[in-house]
C-alpha positions in Angstrom: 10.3 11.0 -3.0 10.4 13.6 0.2 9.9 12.2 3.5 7.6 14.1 5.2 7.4 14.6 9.0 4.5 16.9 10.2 4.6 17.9 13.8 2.1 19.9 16.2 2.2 20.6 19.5 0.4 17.3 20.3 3.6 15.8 19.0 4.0 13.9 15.4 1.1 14.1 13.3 2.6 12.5 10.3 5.8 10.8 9.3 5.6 9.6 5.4 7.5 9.9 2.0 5.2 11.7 -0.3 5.8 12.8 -4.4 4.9 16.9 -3.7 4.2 19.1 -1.0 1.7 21.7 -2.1 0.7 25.1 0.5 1.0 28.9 0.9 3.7 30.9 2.6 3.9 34.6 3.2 5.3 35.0 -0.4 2.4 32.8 -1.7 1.5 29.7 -3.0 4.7 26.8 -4.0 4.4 23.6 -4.6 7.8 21.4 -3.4 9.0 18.6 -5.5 12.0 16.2 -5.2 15.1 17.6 -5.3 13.8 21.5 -4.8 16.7 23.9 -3.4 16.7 24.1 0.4 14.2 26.6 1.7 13.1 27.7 5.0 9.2 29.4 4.8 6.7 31.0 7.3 3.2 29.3 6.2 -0.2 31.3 6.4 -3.6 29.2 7.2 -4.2 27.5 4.3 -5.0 23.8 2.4 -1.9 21.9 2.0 -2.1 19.4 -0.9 0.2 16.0 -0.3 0.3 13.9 -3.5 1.1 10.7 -1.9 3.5 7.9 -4.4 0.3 6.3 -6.0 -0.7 9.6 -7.1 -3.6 10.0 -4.4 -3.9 13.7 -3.1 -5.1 14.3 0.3 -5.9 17.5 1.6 -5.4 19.3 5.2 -6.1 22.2 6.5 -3.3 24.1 8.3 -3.4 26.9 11.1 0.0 28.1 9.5 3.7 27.5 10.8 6.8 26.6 9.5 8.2 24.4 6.6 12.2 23.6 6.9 12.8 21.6 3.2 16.3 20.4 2.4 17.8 17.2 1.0 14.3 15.6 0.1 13.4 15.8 4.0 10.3 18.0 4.6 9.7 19.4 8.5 6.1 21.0 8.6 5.6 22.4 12.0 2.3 23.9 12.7 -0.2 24.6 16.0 -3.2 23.0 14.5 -3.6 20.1 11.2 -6.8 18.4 10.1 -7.8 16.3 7.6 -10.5 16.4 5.0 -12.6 14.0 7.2 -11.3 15.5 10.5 -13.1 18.5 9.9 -16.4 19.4 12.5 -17.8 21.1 9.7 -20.3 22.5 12.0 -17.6 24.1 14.5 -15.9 25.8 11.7 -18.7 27.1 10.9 -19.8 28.8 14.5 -16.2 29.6 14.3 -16.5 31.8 11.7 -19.6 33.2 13.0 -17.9 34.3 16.1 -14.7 35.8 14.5 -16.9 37.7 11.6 -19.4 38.9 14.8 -16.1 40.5 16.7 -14.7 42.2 13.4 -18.4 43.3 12.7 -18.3 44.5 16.6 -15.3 47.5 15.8 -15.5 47.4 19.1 -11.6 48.9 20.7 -11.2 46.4 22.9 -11.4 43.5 20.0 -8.0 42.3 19.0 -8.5 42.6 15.3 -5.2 40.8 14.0 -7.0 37.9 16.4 -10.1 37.8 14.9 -8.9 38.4 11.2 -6.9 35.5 11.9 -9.5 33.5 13.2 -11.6 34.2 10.4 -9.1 33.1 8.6 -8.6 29.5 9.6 -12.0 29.2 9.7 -12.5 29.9 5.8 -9.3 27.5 5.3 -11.1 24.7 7.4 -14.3 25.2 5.5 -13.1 25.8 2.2 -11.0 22.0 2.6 -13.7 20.0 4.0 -16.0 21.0 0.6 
């Protein structure tokens, strides 16, 4: 088992052993099991998958951050984290709106990294909801 301790800047979101750890880094997608080598990743918006110990998978949705793994202890930190049933569906999807509205602008004062990344975490929170 991993014991997994997700923090935001709220403060602890989760503290829980879990079987796997399942999400996307720069590099790309990895899923971390018991006993994986030590590893230190920067994580891109995205769904991260926790098979809890009776098998159960949950799903979040992630703003990005950081993952520290080593010796079965997993330290997620990350701005923003909701789950499945946490997501406003509707405010994701305005969200969206607006960020696909300023890269549609091409206007030089719009921040484009900003809004791609808003974009982004927009599709991430809409694609985990369903």
């Amino acid at each position: 088992m991993i014991d997994l301790r997700v923090v935001t800047p709220m403060g602890e979101y989760m503290d829980e052993p879990v079987k796997s750890i399942h999400l996307k880094t720069v590099e790309g997608e990895m899923t971390i099991l018991s006993n994986h080598m030590p590893i230190v990743a920067s994580l891109v918006p995205c769904r991260l998958s926790i098979t809890k110990e009776n098998d159960v998978v949950n799903d979040y949705s992630i703003s990005g951050g950081f993952l520290h793994f080593s010796q079965n202890k997993a330290l997620l930190l990350t701005d923003a984290i909701e789950g499945r049933n946490e997501i406003d569906l509707e405010r994701a999807k305005k969200a969206y709106e607006r960020a696909r509205a300023r890269i549609d602008k091409k206007d030089t004062h719009t921040n484009m990294k900003r809004a791609e990344l808003s974009l982004q975490r927009a599709i991430n929170r809409i694609h985990v909801h369903g």
